[in-house]
N, C-alpha and C positions, 0 to 999 in steps of 0.2 A: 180551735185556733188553726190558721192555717200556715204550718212548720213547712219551711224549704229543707230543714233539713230530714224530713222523712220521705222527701223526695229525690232522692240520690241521681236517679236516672237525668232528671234534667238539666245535669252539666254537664252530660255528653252528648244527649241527643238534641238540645236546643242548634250546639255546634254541628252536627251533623246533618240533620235537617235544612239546616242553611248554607250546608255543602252539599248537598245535592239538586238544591234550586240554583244554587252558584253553579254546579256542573252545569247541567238541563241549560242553563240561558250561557256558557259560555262562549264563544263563537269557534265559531269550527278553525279558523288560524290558532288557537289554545291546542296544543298537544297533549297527548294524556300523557305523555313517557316526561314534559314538564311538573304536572301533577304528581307523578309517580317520584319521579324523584325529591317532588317537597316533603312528601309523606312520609318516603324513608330518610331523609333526613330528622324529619320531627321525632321520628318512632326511634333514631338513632337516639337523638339527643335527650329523650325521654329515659332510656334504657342508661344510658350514662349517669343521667342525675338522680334517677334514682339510689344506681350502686354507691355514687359519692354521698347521697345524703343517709344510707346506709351507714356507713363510715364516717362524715360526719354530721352528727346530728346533728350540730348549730347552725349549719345551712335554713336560709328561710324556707318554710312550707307552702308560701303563697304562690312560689313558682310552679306549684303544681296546677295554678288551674289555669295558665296561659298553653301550660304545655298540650295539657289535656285537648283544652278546647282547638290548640292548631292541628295538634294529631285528628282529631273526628272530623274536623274543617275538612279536612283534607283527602280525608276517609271518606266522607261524603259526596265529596267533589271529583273524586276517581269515580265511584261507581256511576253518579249521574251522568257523566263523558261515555263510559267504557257503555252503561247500557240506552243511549240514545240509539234511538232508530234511526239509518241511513236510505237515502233513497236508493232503493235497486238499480236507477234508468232503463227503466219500460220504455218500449218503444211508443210513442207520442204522435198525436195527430194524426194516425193513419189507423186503419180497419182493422180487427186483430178478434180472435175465437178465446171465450174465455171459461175453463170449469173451474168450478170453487163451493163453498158450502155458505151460504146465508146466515150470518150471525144472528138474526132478526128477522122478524115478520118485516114484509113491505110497509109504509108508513104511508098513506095517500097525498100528495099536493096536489094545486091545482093542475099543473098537467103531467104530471107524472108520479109514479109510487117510489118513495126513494129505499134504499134498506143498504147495509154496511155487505160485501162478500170479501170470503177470504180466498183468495186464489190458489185453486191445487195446478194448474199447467194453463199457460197460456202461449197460443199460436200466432205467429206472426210470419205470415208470409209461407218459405220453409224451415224455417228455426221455430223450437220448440223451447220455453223458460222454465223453471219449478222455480215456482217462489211460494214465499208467504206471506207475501202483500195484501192488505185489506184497500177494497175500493169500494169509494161513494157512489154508487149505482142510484142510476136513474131509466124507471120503463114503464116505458106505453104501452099499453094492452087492451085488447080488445076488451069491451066489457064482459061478454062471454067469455070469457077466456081463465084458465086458474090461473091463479095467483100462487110464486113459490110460497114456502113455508120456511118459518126458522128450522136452522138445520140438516133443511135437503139442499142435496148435490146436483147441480143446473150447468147447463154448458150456455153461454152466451155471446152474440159477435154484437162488435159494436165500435162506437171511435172511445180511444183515450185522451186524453187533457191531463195534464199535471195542475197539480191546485196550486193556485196565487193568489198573492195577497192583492186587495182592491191599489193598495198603495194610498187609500185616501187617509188625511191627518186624523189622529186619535181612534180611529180601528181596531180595533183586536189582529192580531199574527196568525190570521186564520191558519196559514201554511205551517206553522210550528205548532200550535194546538193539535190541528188532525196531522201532524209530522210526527207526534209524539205518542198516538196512536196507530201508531208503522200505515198510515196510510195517506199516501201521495198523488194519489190520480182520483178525478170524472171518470164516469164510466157510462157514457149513453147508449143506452142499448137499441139496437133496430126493431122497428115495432113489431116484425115478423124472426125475430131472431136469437129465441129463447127456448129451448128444450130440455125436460128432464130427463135426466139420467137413469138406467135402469134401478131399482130395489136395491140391487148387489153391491153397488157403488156409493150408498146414503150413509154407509157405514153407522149401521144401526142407529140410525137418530128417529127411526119406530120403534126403537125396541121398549120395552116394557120396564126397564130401569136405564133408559139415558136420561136425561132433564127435560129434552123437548118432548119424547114422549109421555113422559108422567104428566107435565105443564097441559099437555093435550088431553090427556085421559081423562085428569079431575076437570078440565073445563067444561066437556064433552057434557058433562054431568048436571050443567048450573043451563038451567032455561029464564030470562026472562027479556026484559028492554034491551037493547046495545048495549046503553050508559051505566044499566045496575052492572051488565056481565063485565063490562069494561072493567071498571071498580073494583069488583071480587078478583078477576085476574093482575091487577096493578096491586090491592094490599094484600094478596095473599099469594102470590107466584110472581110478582115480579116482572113482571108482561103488561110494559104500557104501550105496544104498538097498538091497539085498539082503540084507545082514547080519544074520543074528540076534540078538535082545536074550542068549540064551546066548552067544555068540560074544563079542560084543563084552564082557561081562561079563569072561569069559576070561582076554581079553585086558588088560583093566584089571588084572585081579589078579595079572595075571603081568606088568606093566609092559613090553605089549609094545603097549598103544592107538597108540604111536609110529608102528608098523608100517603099521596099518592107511591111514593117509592119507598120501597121495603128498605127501614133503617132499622136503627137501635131500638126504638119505639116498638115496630113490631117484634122483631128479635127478644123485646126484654120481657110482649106479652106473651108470645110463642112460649119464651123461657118461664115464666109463672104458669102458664096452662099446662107444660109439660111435669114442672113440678107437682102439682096437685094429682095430674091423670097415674103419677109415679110413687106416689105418694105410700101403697103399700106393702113397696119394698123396704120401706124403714121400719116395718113391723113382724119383716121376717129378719134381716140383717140387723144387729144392733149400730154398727158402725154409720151408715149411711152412705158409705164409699158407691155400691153398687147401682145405688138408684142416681147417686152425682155422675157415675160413667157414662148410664142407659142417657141420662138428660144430653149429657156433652155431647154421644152421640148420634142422638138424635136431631141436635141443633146443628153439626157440622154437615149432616147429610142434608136436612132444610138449606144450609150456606150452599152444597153442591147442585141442591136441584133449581137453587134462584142462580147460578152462573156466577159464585162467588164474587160478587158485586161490591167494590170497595167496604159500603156502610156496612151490608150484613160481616164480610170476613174482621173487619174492624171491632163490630159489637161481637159475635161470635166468640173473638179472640176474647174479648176484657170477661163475657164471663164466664171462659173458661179459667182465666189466670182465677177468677173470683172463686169459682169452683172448688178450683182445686188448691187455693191458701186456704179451703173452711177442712176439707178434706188432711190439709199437713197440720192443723190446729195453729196455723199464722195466720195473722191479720194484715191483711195487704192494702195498702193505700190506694184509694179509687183512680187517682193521678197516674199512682206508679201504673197500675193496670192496661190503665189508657194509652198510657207511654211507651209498655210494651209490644200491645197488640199495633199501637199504628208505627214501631220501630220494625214486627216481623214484614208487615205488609209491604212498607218502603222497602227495605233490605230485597226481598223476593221480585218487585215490582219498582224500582224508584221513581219510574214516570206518575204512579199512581200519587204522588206528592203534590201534584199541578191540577190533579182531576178536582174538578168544583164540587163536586159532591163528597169525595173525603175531605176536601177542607171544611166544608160546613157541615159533616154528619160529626170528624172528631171537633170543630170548636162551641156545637153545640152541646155536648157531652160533658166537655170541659166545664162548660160555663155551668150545666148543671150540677156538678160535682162541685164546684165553687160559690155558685150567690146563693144555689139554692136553702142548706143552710144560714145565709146570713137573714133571705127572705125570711124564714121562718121564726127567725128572732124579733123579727118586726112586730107581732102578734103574739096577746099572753093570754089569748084567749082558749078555754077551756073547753069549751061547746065543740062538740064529736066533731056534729057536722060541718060546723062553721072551719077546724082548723082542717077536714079532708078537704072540704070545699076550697078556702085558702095555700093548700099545700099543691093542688091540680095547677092552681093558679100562677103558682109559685115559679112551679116546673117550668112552664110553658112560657113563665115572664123571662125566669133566666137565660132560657133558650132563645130567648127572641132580644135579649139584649146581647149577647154574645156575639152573636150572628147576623147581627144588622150592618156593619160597617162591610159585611163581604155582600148582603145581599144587597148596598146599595150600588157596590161597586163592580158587580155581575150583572143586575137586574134593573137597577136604576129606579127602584121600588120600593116601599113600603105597603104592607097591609095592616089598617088600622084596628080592625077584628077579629087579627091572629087568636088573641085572648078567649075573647067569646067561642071561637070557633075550637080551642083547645078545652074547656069546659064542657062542650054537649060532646064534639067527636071523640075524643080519647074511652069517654065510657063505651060508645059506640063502637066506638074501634075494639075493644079489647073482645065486646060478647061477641063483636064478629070472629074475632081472631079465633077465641076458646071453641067457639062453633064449628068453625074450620081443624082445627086439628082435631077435634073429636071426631067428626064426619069423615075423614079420611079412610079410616079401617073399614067404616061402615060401607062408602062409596065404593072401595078396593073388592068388598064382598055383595053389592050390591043391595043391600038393605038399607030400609027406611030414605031412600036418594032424595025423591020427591018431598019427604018432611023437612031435610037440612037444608031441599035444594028453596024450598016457601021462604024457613028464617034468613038463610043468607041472603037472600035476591030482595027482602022485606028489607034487611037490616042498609042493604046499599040504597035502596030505594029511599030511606026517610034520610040518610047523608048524603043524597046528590039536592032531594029537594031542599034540607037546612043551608046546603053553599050555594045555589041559585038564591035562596031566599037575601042571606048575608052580602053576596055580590052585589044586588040590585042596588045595596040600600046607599045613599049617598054619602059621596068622601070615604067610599071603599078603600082607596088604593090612595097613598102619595106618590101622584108619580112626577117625571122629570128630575128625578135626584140621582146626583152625581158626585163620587170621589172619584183623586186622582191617584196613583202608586203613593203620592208621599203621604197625602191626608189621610189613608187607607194604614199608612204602616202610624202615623203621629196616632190614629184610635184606636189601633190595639194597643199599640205601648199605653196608650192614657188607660185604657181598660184593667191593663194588668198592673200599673202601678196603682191605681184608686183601687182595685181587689187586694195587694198587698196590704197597705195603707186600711184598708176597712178589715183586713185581719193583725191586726195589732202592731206591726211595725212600721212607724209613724215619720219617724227623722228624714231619713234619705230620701223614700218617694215620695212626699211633702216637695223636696226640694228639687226633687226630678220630674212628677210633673207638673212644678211652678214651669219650669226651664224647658219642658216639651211644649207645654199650653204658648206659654210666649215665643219659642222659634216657631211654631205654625201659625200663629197668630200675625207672623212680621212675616212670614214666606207669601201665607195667599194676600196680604196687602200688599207686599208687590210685585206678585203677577198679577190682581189688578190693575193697577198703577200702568205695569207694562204693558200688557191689552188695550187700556185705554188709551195708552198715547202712543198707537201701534197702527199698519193698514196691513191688509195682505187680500190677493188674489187666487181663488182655490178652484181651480179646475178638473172636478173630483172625476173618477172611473167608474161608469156603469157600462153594462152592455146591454145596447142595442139604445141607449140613453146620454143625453147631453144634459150637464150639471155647469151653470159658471155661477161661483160665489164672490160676492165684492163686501169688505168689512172693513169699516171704518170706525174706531175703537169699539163700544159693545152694540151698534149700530151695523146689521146685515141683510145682502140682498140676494135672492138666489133666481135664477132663469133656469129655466127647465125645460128639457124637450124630451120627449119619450115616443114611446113606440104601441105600448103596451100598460097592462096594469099593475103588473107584477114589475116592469123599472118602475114606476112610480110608486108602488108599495117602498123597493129598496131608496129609493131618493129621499121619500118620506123618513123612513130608520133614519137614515144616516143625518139628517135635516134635524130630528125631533135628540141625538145620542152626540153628538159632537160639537154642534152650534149651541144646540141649549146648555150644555153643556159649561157652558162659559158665560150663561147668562146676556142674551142677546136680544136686541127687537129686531125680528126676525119677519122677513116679509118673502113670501115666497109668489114667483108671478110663474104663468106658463103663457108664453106667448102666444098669437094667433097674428094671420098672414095681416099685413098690412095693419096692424095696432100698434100703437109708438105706447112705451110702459114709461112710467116716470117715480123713482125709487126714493127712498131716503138719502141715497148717498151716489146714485147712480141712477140712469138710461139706459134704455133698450131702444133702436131706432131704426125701422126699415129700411134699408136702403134699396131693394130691390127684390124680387121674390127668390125665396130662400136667402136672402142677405143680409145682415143683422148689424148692426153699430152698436157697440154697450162700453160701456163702463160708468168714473168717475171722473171728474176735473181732468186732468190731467195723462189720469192710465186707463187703460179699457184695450178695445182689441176689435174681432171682428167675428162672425160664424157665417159658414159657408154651407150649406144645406144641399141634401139631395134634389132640391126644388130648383136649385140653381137654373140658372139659364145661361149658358156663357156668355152667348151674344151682348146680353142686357147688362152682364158683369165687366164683359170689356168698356161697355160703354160708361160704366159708373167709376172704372179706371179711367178714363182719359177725363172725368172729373178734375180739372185743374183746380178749384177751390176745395173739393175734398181733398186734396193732396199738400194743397200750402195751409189747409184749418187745420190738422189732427194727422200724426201719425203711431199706430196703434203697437203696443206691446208683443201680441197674439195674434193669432189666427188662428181660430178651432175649425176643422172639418170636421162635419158631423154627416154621419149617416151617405158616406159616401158621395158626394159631390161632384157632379159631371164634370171634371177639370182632371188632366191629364199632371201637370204640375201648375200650381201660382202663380201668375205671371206675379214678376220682383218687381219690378216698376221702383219708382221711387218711393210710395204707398207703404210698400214693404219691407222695404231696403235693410230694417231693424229690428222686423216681427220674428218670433218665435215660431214654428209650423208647429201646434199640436194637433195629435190627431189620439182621441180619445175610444172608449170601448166601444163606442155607436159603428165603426165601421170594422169590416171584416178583416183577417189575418191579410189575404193578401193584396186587399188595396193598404194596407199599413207598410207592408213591404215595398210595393209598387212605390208608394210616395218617399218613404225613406233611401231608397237605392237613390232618389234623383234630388236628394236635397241633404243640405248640410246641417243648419239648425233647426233641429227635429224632434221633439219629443212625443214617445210614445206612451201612454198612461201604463198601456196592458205591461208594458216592463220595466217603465221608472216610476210606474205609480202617476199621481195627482201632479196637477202641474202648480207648482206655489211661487207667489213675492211676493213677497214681503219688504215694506218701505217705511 
């Protein structure tokens, strides 16, 4: 049965946990020294009632758990504020020398290798900075050329950028996501403008007990394809720069991305192969204390050589707690455990609360420690292998229903094969795992290399062709699916009040989620409702790309101009993640010179080369193109029927348009000037300095109206 009350912990850490997401998202006008002093009023007024209900007993006891929960609220809400990362203000847009250490192997793109650096000194001009800034680094390099390594120390000149948000509707806060990982800036690097630092300086990241160099040692060791060596480095060190964008695709289709990063899963087989390898200390020791220690620490130092990575220090943590209650002769609740290890983590880290990968390593955990039991009461069947077979199943169902309402609300995905692919790969997974830590000693003394290095590079070999196989197969993937914050929080509460509810307490979550199912049920009815009897005009930010959206209730049209492949990659995203999104017929046109488009809801209509007429009935606007020609443009102004037929909302300059400022005419007399990412910093300036109503994307975002 599943007792709240053997769960103590979650009436202070539910509240605090939700004070720390409260800090993290509070806006910087929130003062902490506001926070501070709510705290110590609560922590007064707690200490107060307590000593009066000391004294008198007849005071009600239920006031204890308003008090509780505003004290941790608020205990949470401090530390989230106090440890938010602040922007340093690095000097920006201009050329600047920069040394630092490579958190990461480089990652290849199309044109360039990206990897995260942490900044030891950076020169600017003649000022000199120390910081500890991490920057998104982007570099070109010769193909002859080495490539840094994680860990080594590199001097690099190059321009800086601060990271911004697109500003377009329903995006992700890219700048507070990497803001909350203390990193602020682009980092392009000059293609000739990259040098390593002497040995002296690397501060031992060869040495023979850091992480990068052990991750390097034992790889050094594994010969076979890319994709197998990829694989042994991603489940067994923790090293997925290597991976290919095939691979990993793969993998997502076949619901087995799981696999790829070292979580609880491997942590829990690590922790079983260490147990068995350990096994004959309980035959010299009666107690077993000393073979529980050698395990713990040898799992803590596995958590230091993977770069204590949320999920391993997460799982890490729970079985140590588990450890070491078998160890005091207590029996510790799998919950409480869970609850401890991801309350050290937060406390020591609170940003670590927002990383997507803690939330889905601990709510998959969770959910296993919860259905998985109920699953297994499903079946009363006695046959070995039928109830192992079932119990695999089990595992891997729980974890996949737990965790679906984040992964559709991060990934916008489902994988239909999760299942199947948790039945072949987890056995696979494990004789890899036992394979690897036994080989370890052996590799360290160089024996038998070539025998572990066949089974490992075999054992990756038959689980890359089983998730190509599964990938291929059709209706892999549900894709296009989408929650919003509220529908995202109405299924977890539905999750955890039907898990109450399916462990024996019936009345109240019965009646709680009658009353959640029905407010979400009447919430997206009408925001339908309001969509549909809604218009708006979206003039989304790309760079070096023109985007104009026209929607007329679930009914939208997009025009598109580009430069490149990569804007149209992002136009696409954003096209297939925000408009789908809301359930749209969705027609996307890309114009060509002199074709008149004719939309569901809207026009596109040449007016002249580089000169464009769009919209709907009534709203629309104009695009002005680097193709322009003034000459021909003055002439389509002194248009006197264009000017008494239509006068337009907009005007987009895209891509920099030979025009010095607009002429206002009467044409314009009412237009908006935007000018979006397609043109450069300083023609946005140049246009802004000489005109009044002006919007620029790169700093207010997307241009919107909505009617």
């Amino acid at each position: 049965m599943f007792d709240l009350r053997k769960i103590p912990l979650l009436r202070v850490l539910a509240p605090f946990f939700g004070g720390v997401m409260s800090g993290i998202h509070l806006s910087l006008k929130i003062q902490i020294h506001v926070v501070i002093m709510l705290l110590i009023f609560f922590l007064l007024m707690a200490v107060v009632f307590y000593w009066w209900q000391s004294h008198r007993p007849e005071l009600p006891r239920w006031l204890n758990v308003p008090l509780l929960f505003l004290l941790f609220y608020f205990a949470g809400a401090g530390s989230g504020i106090l440890t938010r990362p602040i922007d340093p203000g690095l000097p920006v847009n201009q050329w600047v020398i920069v040394r630092g250490e490579l958190l990461a192997s480089p990652y290849p793109q199309s044109y360039a290798h990206t990897f995260d650096l942490e900044i030891h000194l950076l020169y600017s001009g003649d000022s000199i900075c120390r910081t500890s800034t991490i920057l998104k680094a982007y570099l070109s390099m010769p193909a002859d050329s080495q490539l840094p390594g994680a860990g080594e120390i590199w001097q690099f000149s190059g321009k800086l950028y601060p990271i911004r948000n697109s500003g377009n509707p329903g995006t992700p806060d890219y700048r507070s996501i990497m803001g909350r990982k203390n990193c602020w800036y682009r980092f392009y690097i000059d293609r000739d403008g990259a040098e390593a630092m002497p040995n002296r300086e690397v501060k031992g990241s060869d040495s023979r007990l850091s992480p990068s160099g052990f991750r390097r040692r034992v790889s050094d060791h594994w010969h076979g394809d890319l994709e197998e060596v990829s694989l042994l480095k991603a489940v067994c060190l923790g090293d997925r720069s290597s991976l290919s964008d095939d691979m990993r695709q793969a993998y997502s289709s076949a619901g087995g991305m799981h696999l790829l990063a070292v979580s609880g899963l491997h942590v829990g087989l690590i922790w079983w192969t260490l147990q068995y390898m350990t096994a004959w200390l309980s035959l010299i020791f009666r107690k077993g204390s000393q073979q529980t220690v050698l395990v713990l620490a040898l799992l803590w130092l596995y958590a230091f050589l993977t770069g204590f990575s949320s999920s391993v220090c997460r799982s890490v943590c729970m079985f140590s707690f588990f450890s070491l209650g078998r160890i005091m002769g207590e029996r510790l609740h799998p919950l409480n455990a869970i609850l401890v290890s991801a309350f050290l983590l937060v406390v020591i880290d609170p940003q670590r609360l927002m990383d997507v990968g803690f939330q889905l390593s601990f709510t998959a955990i969770t959910g296993i420690v919860t259905l998985h039991p109920l699953c297994m009461k499903l079946t009363g069947a006695k046959n070995r292998i039928f109830r192992w077979v079932w119990e695999a199943t089990s595992v891997s169902l729980a974890a996949q229903i737990s965790t679906a309402p984040l992964v559709i609300f991060y990934f916008h995905q489902l994988p239909v094969y999760s299942l199947i692919t948790s039945l072949f790969a987890i056995p696979v997974l494990s004789l890899l795992i036992a394979i690897f830590v036994s080989s370890v000693p052996f590799m360290e003394a160089g024996i038998l290399t070539e025998f572990f290095n066949y089974l490992l590079v075999g054992l990756a070999s038959l689980m890359n062709r089983f998730m190509d196989l599964l990938s291929s197969l059709p209706a892999a993937v549900l894709d296009d699916l989408h929650l919003n914050r509220a529908n995202l929080l109405a299924w977890l509460l539905t999750l955890v009040l039907a898990l109450i509810f399916m462990h024996g307490r019936r009345r109240i979550p019965v009646f709680l989620l009658m009353l959640l199912l029905s407010v979400t049920m009447a919430w997206n009815s009408f925001s339908a409702f309001k969509r549909r009897s809604s218009s708006e005009l979206v003039i989304s930010h790309f760079r070096e790309a023109s985007m104009i959206s026209f929607r007329e209730g679930t009914r939208v049209n997009h025009y598109c101009w580009y430069s490149d492949s990569t804007s149209r990659f992002y136009m696409k995203a954003f096209r297939d993640t925000y408009w789908s999104r809301r359930i749209y017929y969705n027609q996307l046109y890309e114009p060509e010179k002199g074709l008149e488009y004719t939309g569901t809801i809207s026009v596109c209509i040449p007016l002249a080369e580089g000169a464009w007429c769009l919209g709907g009935g009534a709203r629309g606007g104009l695009l002005l193109s680097h193709e322009l020609n003034p000459d021909i443009w003055e002439a389509v102004l002194a248009d006197s029927m264009l000017d008494q037929a239509w006068r337009p909302d907009f005007i987009l300059l895209s891509g920099e348009p030979p025009l010095d400022v607009p002429q206002p005419g009467n044409l314009m007399s009412d237009a908006v000037l935007v000018i979006d990412g397609s043109n450069r910093s300083k023609f946005q300036d140049r246009i802004a300095r000489k005109q009044d109503r002006v919007h620029l994307t790169e700093h207010s975002g997307a241009y919107v109206k909505r009617w």
